[in-house]
OpenMM code with the backbone's topology and positions (N, CA, C; nanometers):
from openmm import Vec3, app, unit

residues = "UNK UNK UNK UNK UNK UNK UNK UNK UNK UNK UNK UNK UNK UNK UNK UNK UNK UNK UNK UNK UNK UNK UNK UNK UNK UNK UNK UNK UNK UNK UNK UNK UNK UNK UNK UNK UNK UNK UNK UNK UNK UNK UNK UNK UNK UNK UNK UNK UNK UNK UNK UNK UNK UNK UNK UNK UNK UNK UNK UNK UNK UNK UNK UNK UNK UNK UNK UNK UNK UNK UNK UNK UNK UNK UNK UNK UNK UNK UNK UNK UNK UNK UNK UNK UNK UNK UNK UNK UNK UNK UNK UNK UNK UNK UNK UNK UNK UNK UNK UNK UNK UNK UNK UNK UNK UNK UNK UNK UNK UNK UNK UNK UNK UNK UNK UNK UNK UNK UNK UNK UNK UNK UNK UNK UNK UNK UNK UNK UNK UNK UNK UNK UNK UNK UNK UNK UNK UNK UNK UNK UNK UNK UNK UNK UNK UNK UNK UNK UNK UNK UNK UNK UNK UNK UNK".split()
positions = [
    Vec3(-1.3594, -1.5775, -0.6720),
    Vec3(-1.3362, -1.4395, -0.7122),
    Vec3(-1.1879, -1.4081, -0.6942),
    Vec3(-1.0928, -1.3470, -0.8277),
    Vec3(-0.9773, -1.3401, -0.8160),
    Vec3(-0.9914, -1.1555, -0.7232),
    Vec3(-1.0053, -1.1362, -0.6183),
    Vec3(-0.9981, -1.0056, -0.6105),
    Vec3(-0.8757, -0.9056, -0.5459),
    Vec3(-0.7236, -0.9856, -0.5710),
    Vec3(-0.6766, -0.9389, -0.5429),
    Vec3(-0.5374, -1.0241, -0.6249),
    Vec3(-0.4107, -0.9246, -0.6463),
    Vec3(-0.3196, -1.0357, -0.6983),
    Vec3(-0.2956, -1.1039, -0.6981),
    Vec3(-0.2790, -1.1855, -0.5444),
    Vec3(-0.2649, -1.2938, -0.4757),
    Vec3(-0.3865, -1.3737, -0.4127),
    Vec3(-0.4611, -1.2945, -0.3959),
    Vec3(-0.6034, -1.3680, -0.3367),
    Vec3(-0.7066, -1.4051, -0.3934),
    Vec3(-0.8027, -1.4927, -0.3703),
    Vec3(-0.8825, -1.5778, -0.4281),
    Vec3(-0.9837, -1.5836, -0.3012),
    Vec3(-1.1592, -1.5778, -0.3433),
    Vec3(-1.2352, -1.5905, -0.1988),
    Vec3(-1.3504, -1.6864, -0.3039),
    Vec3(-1.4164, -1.7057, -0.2237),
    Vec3(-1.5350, -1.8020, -0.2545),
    Vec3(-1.6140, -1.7444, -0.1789),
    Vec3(-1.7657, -1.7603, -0.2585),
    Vec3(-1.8579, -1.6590, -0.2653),
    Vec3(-1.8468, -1.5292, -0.1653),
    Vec3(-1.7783, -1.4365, -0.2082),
    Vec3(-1.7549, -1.2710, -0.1992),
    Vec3(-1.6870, -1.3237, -0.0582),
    Vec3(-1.6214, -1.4165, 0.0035),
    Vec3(-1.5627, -1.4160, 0.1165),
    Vec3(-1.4352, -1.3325, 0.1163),
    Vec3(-1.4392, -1.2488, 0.1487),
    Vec3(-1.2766, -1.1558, 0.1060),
    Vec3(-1.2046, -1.1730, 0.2494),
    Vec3(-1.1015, -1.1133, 0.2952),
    Vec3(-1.0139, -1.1910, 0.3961),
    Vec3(-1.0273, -1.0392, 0.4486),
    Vec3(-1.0957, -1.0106, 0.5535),
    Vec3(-1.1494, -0.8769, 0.6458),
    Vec3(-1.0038, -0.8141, 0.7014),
    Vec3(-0.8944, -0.9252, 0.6937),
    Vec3(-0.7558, -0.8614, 0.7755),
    Vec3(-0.7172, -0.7790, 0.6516),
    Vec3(-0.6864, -0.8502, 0.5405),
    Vec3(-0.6024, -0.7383, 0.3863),
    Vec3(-0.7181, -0.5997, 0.3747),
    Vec3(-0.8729, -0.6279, 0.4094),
    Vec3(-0.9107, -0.5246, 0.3492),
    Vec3(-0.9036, -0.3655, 0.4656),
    Vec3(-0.8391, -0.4052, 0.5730),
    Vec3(-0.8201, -0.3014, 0.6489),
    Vec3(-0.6847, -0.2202, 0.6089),
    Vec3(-0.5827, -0.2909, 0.5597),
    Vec3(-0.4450, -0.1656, 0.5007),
    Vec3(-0.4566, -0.1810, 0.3577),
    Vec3(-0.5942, -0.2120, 0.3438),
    Vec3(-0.5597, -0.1903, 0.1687),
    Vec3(-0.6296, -0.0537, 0.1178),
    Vec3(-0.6960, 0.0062, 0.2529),
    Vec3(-0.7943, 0.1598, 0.1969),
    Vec3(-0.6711, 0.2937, 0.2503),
    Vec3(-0.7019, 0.3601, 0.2196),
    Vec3(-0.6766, 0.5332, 0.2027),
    Vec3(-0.6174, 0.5405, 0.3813),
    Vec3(-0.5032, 0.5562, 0.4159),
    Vec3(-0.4852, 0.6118, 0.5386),
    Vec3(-0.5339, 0.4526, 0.6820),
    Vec3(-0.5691, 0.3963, 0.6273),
    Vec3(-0.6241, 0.2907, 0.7061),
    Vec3(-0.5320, 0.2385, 0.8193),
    Vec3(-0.5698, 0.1589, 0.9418),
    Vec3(-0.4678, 0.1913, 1.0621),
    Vec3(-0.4974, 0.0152, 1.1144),
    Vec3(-0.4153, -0.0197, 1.1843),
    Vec3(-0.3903, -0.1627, 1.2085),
    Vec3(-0.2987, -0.1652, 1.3078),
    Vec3(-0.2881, -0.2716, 1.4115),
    Vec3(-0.1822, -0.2567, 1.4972),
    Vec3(-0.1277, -0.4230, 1.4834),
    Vec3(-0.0562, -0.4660, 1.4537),
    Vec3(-0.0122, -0.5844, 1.4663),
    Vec3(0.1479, -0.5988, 1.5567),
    Vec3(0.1454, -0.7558, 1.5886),
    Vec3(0.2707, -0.7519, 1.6813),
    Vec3(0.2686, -0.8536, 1.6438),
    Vec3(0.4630, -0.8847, 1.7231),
    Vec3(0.5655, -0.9649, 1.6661),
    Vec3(0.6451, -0.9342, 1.5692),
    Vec3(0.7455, -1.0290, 1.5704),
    Vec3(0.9093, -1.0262, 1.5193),
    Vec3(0.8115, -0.9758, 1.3588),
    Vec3(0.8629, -0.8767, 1.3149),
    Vec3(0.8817, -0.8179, 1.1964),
    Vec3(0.7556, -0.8130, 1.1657),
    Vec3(0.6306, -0.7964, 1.2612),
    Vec3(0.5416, -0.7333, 1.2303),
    Vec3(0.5229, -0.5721, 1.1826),
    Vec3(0.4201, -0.4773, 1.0937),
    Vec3(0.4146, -0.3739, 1.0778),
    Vec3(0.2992, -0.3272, 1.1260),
    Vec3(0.2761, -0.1988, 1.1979),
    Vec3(0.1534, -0.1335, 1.2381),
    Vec3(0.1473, -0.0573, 1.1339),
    Vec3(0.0055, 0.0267, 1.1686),
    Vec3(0.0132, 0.2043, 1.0710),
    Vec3(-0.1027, 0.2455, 1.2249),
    Vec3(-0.0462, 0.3242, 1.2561),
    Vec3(-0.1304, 0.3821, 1.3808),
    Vec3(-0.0902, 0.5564, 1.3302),
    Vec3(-0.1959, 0.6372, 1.3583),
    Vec3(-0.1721, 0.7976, 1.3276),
    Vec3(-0.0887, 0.8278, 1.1803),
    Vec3(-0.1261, 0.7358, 1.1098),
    Vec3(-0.0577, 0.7644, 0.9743),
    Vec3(0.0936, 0.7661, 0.9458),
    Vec3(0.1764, 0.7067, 1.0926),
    Vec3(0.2288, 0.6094, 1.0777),
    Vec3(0.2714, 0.4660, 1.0673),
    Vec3(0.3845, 0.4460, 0.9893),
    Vec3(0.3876, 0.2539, 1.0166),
    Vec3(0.5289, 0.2881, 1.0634),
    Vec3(0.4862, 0.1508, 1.1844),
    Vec3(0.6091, 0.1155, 1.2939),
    Vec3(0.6306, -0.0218, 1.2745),
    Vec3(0.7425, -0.0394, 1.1944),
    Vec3(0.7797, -0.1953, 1.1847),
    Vec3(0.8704, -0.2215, 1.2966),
    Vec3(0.8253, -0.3109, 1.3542),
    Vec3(0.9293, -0.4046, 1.4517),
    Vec3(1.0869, -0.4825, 1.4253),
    Vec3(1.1665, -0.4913, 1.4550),
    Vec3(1.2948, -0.5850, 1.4283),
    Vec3(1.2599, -0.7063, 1.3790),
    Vec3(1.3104, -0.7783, 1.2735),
    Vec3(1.2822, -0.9107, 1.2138),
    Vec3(1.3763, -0.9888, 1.2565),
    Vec3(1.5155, -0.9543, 1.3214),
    Vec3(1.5955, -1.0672, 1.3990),
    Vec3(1.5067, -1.0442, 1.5186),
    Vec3(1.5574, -1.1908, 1.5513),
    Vec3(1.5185, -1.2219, 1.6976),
    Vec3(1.6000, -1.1321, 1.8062),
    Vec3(1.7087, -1.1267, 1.8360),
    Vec3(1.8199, -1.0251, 1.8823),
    Vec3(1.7628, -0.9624, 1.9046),
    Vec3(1.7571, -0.8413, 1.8121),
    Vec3(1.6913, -0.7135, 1.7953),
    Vec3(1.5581, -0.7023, 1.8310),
    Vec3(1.4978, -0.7743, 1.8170),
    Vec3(1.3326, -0.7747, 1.8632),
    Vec3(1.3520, -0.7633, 2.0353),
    Vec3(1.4156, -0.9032, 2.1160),
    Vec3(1.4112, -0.9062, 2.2667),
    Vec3(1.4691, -0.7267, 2.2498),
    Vec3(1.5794, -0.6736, 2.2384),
    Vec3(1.6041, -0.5398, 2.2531),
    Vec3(1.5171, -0.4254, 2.2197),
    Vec3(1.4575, -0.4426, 2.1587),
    Vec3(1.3479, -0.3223, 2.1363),
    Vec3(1.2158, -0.3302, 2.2066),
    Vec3(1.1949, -0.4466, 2.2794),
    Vec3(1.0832, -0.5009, 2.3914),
    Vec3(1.0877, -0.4171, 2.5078),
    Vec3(1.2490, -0.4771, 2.4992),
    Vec3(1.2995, -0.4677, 2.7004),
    Vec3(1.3335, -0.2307, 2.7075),
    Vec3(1.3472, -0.2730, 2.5553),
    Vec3(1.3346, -0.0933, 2.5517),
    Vec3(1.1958, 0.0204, 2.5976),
    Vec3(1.0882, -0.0374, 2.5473),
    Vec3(0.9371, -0.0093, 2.5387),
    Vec3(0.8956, -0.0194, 2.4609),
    Vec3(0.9211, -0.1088, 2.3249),
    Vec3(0.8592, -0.1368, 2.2053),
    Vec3(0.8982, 0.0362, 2.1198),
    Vec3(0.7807, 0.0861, 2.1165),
    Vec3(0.7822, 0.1920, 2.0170),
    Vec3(0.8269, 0.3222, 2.0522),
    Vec3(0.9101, 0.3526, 2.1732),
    Vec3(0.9813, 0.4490, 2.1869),
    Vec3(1.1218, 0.4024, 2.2195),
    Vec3(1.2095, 0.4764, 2.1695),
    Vec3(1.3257, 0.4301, 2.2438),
    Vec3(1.3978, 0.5456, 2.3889),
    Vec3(1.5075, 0.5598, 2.3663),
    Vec3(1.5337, 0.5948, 2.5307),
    Vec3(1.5114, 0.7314, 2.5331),
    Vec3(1.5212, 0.7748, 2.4224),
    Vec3(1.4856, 0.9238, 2.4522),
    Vec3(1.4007, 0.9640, 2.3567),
    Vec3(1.3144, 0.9087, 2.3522),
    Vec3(1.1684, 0.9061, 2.3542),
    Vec3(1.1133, 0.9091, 2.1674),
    Vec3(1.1685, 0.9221, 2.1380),
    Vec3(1.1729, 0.9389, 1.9602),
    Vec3(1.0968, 0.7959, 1.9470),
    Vec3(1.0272, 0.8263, 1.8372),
    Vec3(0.9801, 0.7135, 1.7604),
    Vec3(1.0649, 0.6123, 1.7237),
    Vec3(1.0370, 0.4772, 1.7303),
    Vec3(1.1411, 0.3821, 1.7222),
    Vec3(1.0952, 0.2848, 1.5911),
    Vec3(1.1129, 0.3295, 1.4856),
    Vec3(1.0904, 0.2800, 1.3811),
    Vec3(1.1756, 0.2002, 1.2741),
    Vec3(1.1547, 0.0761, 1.3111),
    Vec3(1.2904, -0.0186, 1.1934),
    Vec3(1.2992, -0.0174, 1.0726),
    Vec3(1.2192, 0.0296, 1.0206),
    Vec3(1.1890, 0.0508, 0.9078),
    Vec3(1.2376, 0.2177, 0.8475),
    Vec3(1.2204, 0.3394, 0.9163),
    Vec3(1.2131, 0.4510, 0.9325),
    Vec3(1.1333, 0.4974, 0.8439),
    Vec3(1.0082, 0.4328, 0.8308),
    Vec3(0.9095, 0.4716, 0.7395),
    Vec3(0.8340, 0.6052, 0.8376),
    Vec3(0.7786, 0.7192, 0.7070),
    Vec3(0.7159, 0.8204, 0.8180),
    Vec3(0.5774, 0.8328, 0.7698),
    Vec3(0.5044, 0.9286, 0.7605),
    Vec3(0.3444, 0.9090, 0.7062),
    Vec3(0.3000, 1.0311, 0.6428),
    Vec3(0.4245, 1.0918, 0.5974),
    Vec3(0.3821, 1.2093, 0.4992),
    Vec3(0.3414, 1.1814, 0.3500),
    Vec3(0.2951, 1.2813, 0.3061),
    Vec3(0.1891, 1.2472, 0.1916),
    Vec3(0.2547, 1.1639, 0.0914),
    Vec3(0.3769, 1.1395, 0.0727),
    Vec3(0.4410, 1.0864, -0.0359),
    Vec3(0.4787, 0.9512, -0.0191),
    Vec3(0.4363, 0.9799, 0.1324),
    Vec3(0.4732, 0.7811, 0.1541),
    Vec3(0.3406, 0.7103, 0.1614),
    Vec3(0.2236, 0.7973, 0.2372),
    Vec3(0.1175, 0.7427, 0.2116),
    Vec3(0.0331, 0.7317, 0.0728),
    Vec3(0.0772, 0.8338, -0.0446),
    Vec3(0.0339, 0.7761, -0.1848),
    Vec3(0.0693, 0.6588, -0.2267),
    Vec3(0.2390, 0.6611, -0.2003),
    Vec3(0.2937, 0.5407, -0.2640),
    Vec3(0.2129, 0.4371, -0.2123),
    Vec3(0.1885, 0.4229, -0.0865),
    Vec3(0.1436, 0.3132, -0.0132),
    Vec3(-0.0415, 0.2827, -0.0579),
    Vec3(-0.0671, 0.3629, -0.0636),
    Vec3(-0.2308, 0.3407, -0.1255),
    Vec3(-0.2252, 0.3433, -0.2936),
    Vec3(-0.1214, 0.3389, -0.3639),
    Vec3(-0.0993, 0.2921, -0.4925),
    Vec3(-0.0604, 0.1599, -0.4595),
    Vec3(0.0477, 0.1348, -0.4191),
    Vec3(0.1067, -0.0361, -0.4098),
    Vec3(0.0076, -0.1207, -0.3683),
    Vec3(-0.0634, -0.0504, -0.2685),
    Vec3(-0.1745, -0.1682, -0.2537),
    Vec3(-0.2841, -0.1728, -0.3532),
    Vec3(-0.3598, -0.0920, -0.3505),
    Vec3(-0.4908, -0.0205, -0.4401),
    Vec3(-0.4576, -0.0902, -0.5924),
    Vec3(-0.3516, -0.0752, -0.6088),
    Vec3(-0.3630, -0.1345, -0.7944),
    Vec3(-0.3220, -0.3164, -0.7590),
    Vec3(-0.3299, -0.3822, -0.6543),
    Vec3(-0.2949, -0.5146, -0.6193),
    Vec3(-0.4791, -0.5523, -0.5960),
    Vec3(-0.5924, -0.4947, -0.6209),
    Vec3(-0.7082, -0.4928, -0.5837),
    Vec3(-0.7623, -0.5040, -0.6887),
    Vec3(-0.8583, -0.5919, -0.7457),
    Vec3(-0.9530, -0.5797, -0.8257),
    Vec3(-1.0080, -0.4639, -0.8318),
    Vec3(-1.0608, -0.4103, -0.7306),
    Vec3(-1.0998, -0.2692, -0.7786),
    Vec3(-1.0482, -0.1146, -0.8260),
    Vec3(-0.9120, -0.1806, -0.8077),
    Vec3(-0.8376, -0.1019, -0.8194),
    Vec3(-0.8168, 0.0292, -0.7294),
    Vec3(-0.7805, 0.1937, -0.8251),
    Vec3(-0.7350, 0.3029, -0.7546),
    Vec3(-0.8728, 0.3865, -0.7832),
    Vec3(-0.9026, 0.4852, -0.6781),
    Vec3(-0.9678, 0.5721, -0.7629),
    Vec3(-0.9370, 0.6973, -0.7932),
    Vec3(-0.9423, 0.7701, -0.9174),
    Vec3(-0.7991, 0.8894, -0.9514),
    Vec3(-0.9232, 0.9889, -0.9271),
    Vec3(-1.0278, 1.0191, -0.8303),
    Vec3(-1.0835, 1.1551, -0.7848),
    Vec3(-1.0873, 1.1539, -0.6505),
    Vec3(-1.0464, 1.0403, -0.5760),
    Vec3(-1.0170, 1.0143, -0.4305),
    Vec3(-0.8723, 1.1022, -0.3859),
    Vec3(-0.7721, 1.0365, -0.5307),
    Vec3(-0.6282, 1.0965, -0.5217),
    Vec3(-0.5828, 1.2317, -0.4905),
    Vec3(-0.7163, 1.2803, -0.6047),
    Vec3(-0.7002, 1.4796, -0.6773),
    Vec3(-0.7301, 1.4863, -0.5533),
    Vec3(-0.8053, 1.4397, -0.4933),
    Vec3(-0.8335, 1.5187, -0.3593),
    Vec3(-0.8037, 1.5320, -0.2470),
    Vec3(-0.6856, 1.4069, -0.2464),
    Vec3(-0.6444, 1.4028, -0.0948),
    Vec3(-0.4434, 1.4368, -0.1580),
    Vec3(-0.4203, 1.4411, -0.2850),
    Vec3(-0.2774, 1.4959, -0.3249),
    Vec3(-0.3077, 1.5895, -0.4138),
    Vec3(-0.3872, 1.5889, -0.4993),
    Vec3(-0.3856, 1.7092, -0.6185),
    Vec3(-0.3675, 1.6691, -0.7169),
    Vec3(-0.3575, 1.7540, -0.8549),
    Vec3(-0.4429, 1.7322, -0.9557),
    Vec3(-0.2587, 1.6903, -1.0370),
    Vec3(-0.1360, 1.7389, -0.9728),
    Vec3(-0.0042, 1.7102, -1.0029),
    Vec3(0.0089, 1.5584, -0.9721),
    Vec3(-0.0444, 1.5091, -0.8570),
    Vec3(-0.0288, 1.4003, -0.8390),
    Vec3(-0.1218, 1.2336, -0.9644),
    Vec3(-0.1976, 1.3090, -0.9963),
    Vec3(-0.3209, 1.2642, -1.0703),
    Vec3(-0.2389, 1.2169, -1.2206),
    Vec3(-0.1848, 1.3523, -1.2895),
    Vec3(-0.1217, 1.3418, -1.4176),
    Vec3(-0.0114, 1.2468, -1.3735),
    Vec3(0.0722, 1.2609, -1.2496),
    Vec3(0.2102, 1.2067, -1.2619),
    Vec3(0.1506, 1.0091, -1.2833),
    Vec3(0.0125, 1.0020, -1.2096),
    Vec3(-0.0108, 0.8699, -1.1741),
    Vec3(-0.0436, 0.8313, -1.3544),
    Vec3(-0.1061, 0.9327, -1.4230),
    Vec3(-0.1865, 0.9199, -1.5780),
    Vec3(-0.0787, 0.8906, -1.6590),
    Vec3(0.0626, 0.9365, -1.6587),
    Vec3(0.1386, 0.9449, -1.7471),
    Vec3(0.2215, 0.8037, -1.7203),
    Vec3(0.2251, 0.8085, -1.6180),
    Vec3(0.2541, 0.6652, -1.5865),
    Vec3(0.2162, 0.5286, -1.5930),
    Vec3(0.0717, 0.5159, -1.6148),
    Vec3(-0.0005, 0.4104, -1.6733),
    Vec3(-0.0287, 0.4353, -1.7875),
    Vec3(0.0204, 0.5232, -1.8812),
    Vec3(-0.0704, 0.5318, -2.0354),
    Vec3(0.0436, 0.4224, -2.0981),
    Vec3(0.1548, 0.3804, -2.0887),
    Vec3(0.1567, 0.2404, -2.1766),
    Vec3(0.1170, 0.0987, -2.1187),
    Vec3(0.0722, 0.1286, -1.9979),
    Vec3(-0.0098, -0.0028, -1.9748),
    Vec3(-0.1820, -0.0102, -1.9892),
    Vec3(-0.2290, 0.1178, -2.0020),
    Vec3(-0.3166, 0.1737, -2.0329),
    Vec3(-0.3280, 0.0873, -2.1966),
    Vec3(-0.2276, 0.1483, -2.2773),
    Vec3(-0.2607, 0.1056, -2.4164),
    Vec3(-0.2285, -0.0197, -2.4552),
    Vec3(-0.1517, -0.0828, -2.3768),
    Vec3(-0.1828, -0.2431, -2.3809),
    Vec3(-0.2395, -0.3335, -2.3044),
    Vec3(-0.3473, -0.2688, -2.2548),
    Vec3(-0.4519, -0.3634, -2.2013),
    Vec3(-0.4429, -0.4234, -2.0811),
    Vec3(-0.3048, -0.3681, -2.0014),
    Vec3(-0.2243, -0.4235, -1.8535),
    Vec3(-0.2881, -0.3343, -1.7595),
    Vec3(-0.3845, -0.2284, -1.7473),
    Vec3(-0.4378, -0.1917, -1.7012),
    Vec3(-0.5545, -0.0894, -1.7481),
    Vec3(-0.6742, -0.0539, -1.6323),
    Vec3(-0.8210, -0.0421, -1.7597),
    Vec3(-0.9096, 0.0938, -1.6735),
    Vec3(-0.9009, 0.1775, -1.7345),
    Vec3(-0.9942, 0.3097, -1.7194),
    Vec3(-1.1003, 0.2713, -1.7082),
    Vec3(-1.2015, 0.3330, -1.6103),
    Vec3(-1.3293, 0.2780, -1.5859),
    Vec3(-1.3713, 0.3813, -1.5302),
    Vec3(-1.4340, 0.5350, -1.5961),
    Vec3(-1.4741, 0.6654, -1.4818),
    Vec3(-1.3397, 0.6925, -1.4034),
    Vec3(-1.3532, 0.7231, -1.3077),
    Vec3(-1.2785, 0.7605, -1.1643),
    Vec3(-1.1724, 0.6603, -1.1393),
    Vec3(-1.2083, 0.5354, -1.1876),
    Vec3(-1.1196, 0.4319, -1.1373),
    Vec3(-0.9852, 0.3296, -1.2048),
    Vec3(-0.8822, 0.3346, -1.1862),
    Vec3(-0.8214, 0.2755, -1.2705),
    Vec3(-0.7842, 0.1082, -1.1560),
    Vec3(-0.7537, 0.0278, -1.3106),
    Vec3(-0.7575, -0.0917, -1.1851),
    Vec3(-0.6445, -0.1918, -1.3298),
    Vec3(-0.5629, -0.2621, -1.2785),
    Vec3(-0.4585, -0.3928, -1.3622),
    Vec3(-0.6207, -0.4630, -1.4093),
    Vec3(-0.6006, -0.5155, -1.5143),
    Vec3(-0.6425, -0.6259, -1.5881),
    Vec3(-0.6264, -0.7635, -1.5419),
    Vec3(-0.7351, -0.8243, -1.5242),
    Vec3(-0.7046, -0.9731, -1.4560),
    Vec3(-0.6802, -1.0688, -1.5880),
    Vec3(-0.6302, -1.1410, -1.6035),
    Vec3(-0.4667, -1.1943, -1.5642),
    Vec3(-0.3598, -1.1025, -1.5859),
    Vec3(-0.3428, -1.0715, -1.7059),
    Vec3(-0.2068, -1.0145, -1.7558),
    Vec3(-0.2032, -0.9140, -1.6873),
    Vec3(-0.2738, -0.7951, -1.6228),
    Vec3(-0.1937, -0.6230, -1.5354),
    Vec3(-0.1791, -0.7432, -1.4243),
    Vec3(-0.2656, -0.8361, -1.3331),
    Vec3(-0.2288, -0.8852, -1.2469),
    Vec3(-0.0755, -0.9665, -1.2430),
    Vec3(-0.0412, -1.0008, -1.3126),
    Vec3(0.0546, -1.1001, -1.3665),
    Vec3(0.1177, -0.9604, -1.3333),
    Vec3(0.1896, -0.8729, -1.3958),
    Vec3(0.3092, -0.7728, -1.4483),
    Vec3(0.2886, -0.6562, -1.3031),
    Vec3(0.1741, -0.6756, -1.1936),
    Vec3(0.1392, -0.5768, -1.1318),
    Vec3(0.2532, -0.5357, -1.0561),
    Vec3(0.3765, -0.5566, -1.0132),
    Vec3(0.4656, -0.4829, -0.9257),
    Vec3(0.5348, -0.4253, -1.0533),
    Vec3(0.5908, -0.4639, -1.1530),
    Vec3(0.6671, -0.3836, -1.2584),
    Vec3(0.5500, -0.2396, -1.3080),
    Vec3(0.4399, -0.2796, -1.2995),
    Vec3(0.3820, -0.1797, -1.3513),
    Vec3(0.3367, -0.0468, -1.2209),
    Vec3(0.3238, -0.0932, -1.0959),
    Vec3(0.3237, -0.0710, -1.0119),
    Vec3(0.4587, 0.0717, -0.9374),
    Vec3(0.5777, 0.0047, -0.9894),
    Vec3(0.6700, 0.0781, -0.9949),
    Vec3(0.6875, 0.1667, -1.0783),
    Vec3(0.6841, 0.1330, -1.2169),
    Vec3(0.6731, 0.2499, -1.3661),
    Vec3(0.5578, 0.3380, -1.2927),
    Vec3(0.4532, 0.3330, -1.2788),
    Vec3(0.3297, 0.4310, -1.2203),
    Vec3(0.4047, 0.5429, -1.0865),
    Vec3(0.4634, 0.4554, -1.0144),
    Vec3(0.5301, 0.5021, -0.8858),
    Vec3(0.6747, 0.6203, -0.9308),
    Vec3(0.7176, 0.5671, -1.0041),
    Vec3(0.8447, 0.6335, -1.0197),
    Vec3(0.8353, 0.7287, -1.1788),
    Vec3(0.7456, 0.7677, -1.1890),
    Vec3(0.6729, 0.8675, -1.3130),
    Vec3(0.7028, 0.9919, -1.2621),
] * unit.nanometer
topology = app.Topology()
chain = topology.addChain("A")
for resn in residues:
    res = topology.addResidue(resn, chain)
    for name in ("N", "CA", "C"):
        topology.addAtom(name, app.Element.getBySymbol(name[0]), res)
């Protein structure tokens, strides 16, 4: 089963680690050098040099000295980062997005901006309306999925 851009399972074996940051708000804690969490609807990426990693350890990991969130990334978890982020993943999914999950957790502005943005991949077959759900086309939306991914994003 191709059920994901990159992934491949044998009989419905899907990989239980991708399907935890691939849903709506979903939370994970991982560690190590240039690992990323999402805890409270934020993500806290760690330092990817080594350097920088021992220093942000011997600091307290996720606070720094005066107490602020210590984020390498400076990613935050307001609504515009968490759409983007449940689009980038969600259309990398066979099952794609679902656009009445969206209206409801961004609104009905957010819905058109996502519609207007897939209607030329829409009309060439790079990605496929199905009810509620829009999802890339396996091979070809899978093939083109970060270019199309971005056009959708930046609509």
């Amino acid at each position: 089963e191709h059920y994901e851009t990159s992934s491949y399972a044998k009989g419905g074996k899907r990989s239980r680690h991708n399907e935890r940051y691939w849903g709506l708000r979903g939370e994970w804690l991982a560690a190590g050098l240039g690992a990323t969490s999402c805890l409270g609807g934020k993500r806290v990426s760690r330092p990817r040099e080594h350097s920088r990693y021992l220093e942000w350890v011997d600091r307290g990991g996720w606070r720094d000295d005066d107490g602020d969130d210590d984020n390498e990334d400076g990613e935050g978890g307001g609504d515009e980062e968490v759409l983007i982020d449940f689009l980038t993943t969600g259309l990398r999914r066979k099952e794609g997005i679902d656009i009445r999950l969206i209206e409801e957790e961004f609104g009905a502005e957010a819905v058109n901006a996502i519609l207007r943005g897939s209607e030329q991949f829409l009309e060439r077959g790079l990605a496929v309306r199905e009810g509620s759900s829009m999802r890339l086309s396996d091979p070809d939306g899978f093939l083109f999925s970060d270019y199309i991914t971005r056009q959708i994003i930046y609509e």
